[in-house]
Every structure is written in structure tokens, then in C-alpha cells.
C-alpha positions as CSV (number, residue, x, y, z in Angstrom):
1,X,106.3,267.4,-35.4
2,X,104.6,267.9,-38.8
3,X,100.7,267.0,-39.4
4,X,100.6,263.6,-40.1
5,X,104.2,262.9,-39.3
6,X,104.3,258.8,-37.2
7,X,105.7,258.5,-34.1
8,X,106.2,255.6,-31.7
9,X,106.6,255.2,-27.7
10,X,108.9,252.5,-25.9
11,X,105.5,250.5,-25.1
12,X,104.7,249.5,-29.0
13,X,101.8,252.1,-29.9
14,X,101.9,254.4,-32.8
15,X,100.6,257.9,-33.0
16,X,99.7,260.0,-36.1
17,X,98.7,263.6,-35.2
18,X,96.7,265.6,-37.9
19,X,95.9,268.9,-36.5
20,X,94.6,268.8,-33.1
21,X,93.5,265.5,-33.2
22,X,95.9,262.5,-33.0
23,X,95.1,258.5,-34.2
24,X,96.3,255.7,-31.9
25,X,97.2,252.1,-32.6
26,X,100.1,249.1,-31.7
27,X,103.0,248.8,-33.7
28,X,103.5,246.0,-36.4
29,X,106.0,244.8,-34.0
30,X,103.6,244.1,-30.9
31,X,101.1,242.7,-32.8
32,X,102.9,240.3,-34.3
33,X,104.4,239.7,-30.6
34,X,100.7,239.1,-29.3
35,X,100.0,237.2,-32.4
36,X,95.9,236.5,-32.9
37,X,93.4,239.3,-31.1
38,X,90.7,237.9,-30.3
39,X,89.2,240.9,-28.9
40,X,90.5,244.9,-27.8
41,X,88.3,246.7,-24.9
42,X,87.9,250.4,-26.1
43,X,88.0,253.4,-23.7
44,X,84.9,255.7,-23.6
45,X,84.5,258.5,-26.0
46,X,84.5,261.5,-24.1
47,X,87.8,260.2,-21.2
48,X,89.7,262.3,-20.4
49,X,93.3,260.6,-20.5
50,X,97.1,261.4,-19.2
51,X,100.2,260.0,-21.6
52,X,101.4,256.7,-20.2
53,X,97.9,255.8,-18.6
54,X,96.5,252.7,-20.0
55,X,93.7,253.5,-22.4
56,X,92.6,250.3,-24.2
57,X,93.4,246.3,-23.5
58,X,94.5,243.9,-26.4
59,X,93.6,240.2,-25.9
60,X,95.6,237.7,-28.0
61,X,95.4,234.2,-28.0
62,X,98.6,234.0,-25.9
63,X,98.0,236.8,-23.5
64,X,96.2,240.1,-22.3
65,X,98.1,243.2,-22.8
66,X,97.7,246.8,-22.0
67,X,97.9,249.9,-24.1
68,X,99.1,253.1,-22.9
69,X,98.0,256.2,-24.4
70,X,101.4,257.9,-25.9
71,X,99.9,261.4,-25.5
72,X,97.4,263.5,-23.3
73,X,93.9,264.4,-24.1
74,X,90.0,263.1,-24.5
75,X,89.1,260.3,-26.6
76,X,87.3,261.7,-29.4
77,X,86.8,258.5,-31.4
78,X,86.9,254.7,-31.2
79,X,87.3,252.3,-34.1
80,X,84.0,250.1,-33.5
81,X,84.9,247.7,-36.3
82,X,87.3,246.3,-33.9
83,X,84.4,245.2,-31.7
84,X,83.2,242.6,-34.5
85,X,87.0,241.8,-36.4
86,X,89.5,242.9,-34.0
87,X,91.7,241.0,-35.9
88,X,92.2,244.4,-38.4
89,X,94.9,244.8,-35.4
90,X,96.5,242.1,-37.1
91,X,96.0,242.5,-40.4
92,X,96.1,246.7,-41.1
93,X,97.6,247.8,-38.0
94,X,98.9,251.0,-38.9
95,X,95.5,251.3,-41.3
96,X,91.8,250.3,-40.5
97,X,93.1,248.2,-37.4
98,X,93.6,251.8,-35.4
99,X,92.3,251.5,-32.3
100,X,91.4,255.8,-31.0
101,X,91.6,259.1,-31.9
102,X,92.6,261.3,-29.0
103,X,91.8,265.5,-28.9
104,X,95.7,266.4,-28.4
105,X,95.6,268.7,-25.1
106,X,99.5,269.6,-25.9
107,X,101.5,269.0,-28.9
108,X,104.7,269.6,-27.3
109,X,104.3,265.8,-25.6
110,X,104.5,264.5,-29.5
111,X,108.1,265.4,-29.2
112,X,109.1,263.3,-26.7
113,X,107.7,260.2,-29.0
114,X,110.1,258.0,-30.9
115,X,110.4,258.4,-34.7
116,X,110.3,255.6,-37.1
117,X,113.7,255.3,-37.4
118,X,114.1,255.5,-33.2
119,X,111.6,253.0,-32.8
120,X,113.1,250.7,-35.5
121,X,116.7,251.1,-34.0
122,X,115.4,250.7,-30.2
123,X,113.6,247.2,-30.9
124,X,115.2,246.0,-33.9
125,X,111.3,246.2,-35.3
């Protein structure tokens, strides 16, 4: 995977790796599926986390969802402007509404990630 390139898991997040370091977020698609958050509970800087684990939790005015961390590492960064407008989800999702930045502990797992064009075909998104 190239520096920068965008990938995509099954679960609606998004990952951009630059370097060693790699910015998380949900997908256009699942935030328009949640519809209005209202608020997103960011992981610790400094956690240590395994891909697939759940990392963060969106809350919508329809429901509470989960958000799995596409690849392994330690959160490096949060987004704190989500704390007062978490509604840049919304609005800039795959811009200012990021939600981490994670220290990559192995590239290799980027691979295994979805590419634009796979995520598009496998939820019609």
C-alpha cells in the first residue's frame, strides 16, 4: 500500500497510512447510516490496540455503535474537536471529522483492507 493510499474494512471505517502512522475514521456510508452524532467516546492516547478490537463508540440519534480499529498499533492521536462538534463525523468525514491516529505496528495488516473500489462494490456505498 502506498503512503497515503485509502483503504476500508467490512465494518465502515477508513484508514489512511502516511509513513508509520495511520488516520482512522467511518466511512461516508456509516455515517450517513447512523445519521446525527451527537457524541464519539475516544480511546486513550497511549492504548495499545489489536485490528478488529473496538477502539472508539459513535452515538447517533438513532443508535450507539462501535468502531473497530482496522489495524494494530498504539493510539498516537485523538481528534479533540470531536469532543465539542462531533457532528464533523457528519459533515467532513473523511476530513476534519477523523476520529485517531494509530502508530502502525505492521504494515502488512493494511493489505488485507478493502480498496475504494472493494468497499464501494461490497456495500453498494
Amino acid at each position: 500500500m502506498a503512503s497515503g493510499e485509502l483503504r476500508f474494512t467490512t465494518t465502515h471505517e477508513w484508514v489512511r497510512a502516511e509513513g508509520d502512522s495511520a488516520t482512522v475514521g467511518l466511512s461516508d456510508h456509516a455515517q450517513h447510516e447512523l445519521g446525527d452524532i451527537v457524541f464519539v467516546e475516544l480511546p486513550a492516547v497511549g492504548r495499545a490496540v489489536k485490528a478488529g478490537e473496538v477502539v472508539a463508540t459513535v452515538e447517533s440519534v438513532k443508535s450507539v455503535s462501535e468502531m473497530y480499529a482496522p489495524v494494530s498499533g498504539t493510539v498516537t492521536e485523538i481528534n479533540a474537536a470531536l469532543e465539542a462538534n462531533p457532528g464533523l463525523v457528519n459533515s467532513d468525514p473523511m476530513g476534519a471529522g477523523w476520529i485517531l491516529k494509530i502508530s502502525l505496528a505492521d504494515r502488512v495488516e493494511l493489505g488485507a483492507l478493502l480498496t475504494p473500489e472493494a468497499y464501494e462494490k461490497e456495500t453498494g456505498a
